[in-house]
N, C-alpha and C positions, 0 to 999 in steps of 0.2 A: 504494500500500500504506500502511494506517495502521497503526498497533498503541495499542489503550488499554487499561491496568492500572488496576484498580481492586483499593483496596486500605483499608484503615481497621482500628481494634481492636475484639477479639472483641465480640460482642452489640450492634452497630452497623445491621446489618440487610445487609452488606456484598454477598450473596452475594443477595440481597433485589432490588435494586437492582441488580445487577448482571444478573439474570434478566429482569426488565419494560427496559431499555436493550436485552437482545438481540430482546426480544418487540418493540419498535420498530423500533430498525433491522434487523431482518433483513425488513422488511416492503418494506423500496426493492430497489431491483435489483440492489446491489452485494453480491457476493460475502462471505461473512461466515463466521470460523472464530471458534469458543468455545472458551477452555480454560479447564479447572477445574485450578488450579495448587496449590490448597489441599488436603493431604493429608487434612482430614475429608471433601471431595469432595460438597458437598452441589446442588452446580452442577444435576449431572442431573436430581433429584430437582422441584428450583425447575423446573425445564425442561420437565420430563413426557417425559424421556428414557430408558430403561432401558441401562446401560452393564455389560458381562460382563466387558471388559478392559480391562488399564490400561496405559500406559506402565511403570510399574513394572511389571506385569509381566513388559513386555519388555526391562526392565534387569535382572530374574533370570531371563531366559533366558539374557542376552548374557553374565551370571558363572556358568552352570553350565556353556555351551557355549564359551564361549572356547577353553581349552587342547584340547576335543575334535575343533576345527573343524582341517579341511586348511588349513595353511600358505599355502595362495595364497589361500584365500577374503577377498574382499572384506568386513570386517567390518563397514566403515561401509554398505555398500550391504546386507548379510543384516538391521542394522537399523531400516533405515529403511523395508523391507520390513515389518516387522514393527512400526512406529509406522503404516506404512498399513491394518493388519487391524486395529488399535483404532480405526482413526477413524468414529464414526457419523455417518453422510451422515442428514441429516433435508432434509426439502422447501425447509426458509428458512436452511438455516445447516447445518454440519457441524461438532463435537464430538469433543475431543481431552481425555481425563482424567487427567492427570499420575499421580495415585495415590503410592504410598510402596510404595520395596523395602520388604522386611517379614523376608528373612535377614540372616547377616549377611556380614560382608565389606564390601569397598572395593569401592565402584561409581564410583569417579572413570575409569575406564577408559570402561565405558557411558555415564557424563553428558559425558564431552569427545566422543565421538558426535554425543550427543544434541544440542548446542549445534547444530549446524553443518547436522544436518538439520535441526529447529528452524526453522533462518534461512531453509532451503529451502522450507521448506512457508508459513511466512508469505507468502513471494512468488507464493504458488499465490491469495491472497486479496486482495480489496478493503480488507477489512478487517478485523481480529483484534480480538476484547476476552479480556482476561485476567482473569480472578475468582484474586487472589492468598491467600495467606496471610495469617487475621489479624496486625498486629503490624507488628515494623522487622524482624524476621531476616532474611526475605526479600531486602529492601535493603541492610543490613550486607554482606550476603554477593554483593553484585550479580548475586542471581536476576535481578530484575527492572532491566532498562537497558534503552538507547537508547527510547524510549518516546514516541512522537506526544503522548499526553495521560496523565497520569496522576488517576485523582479516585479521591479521599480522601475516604470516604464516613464520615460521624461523625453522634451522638447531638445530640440539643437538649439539650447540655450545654458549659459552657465547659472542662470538661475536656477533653469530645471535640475540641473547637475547637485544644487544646492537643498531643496529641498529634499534632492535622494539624499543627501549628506545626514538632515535632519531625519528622516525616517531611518537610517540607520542608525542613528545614538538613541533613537528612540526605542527602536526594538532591544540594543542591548542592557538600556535602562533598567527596562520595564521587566528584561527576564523572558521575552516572547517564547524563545525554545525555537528561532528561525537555523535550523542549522546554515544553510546557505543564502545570501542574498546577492545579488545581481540587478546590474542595471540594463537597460534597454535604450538607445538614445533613439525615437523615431521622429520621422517626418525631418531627417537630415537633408538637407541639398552639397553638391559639391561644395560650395563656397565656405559651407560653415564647419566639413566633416573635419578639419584638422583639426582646428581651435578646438572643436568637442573633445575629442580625443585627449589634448594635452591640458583641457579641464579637467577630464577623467583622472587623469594620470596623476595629475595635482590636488585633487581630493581624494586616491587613491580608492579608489571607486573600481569595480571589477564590473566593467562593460561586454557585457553578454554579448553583444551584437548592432550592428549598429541598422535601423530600416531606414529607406531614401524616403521621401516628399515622392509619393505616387498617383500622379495625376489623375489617374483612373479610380484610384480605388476611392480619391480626393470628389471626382462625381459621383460613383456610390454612394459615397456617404452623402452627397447632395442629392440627389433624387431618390434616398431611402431606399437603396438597392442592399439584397443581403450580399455580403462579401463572401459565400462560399459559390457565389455564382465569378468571382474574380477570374480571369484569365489567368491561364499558368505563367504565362510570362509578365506576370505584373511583377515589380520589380520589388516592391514590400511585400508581395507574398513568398517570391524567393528566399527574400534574405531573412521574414520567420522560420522560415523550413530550415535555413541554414543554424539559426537560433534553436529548434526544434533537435535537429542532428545532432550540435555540442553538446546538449542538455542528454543526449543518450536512447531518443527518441527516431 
């Protein structure tokens, strides 16, 4: 079982790049779970997936029905039943979309569940990627722990370079349990690839791969096109496969 978090700040291409990774590896033989942990939810969309329910959801089920339910009912097992009727089984991978309760109340009840079946359904996979939250909240608040790989996917910019800087003292802070972290630099053009490079170098920052500014995949995402319809020759989908291969995939 692995699990990789991929995560970086907003308009980074996070959720980009996180979609052509599961386009590659879900092509080998190992078992392969997706979750969209990021409550805009755009995962599906990247994916060419149509999603009706959501985890959230089923954490306002589990606070309208709590006090209704019979006393002896199993509460952890009535939800984990119900994190199974969200999950969309697709041919190369199977998709889990966290979503956002949207009432109100205290759902610490349903996410101390949640955690536990969570751990149980990763053991059901080869391998899990997580499409996080743009940003640190996520991490402040240890959503995202014990973690195989985490990549920190940022802009051809040394600010981008900098906030991966902060999410790495941030995980080691806090204790996360990321054994590996890596960086991502996408949406590079020739002009800016060296300077990135020798930012990298100078923040000591372990750059996983670097993806170019892809025009195509750049209209994609403009006309809400899913990206596993990308042409092979698109030039950011090569170079996650090449990211894909290093990683051991």
């Amino acid at each position: 079982m692995k699990i990789i978090a991929i995560t970086g700040k907003g308009g980074t291409g996070k959720t980009a790049v996180a979609g052509m990774l599961i386009r590659h590896i879900s092509k080998g033989k190992k078992t392969l779970l997706a979750i969209d942990a990021d409550p805009d939810s755009n995962l599906p969309d990247v994916l060419g997936v149509k999603v009706d329910k959501t985890i959230g959801d089923m954490r306002e089920f589990m606070l309208q029905e709590r006090d209704k339910l019979p006393p002896d009912t199993n509460k952890e097992s009535l939800l984990e039943s119900k994190v199974y009727e969200v999950l969309t089984e697709m041919p190369r991978f199977d998709l889990l979309v966290m979503g956002r309760p949207e009432g109100s109340g205290c759902y610490c009840f349903a996410n101390n569940l949640l955690r536990g079946i969570m751990d149980r359904i990763f053991k059901n996979y080869d391998i899990t990627i997580i499409d996080t939250a743009a940003g640190l909240e996520h991490l402040s608040r240890r959503i995202i722990r014990d973690v195989d790989e985490l990549l920190v996917v940022t802009d051809g910019s040394r600010r981008g370079l900098q906030t991966a800087e902060r999410i790495r003292e941030l995980a080691k802070s806090l204790n996360l349990n990321v054994k590996q972290m890596h960086v991502i630099a996408n949406k590079v053009t020739l002009e800016n690839r060296v300077q990135i490079e020798k930012y990298a170098r100078e923040l000591k920052m372990d750059l996983a791969g670097i993806v170019p500014f892809d025009e195509v995949l750049a209209r994609f995402d403009l006309e809400g096109r899913p990206l596993v319809e990308l042409p092979e020759d698109s030039g950011a989908l090569i170079a996650t496969g090449e990211i894909a291969r290093n990683m051991g995939f």
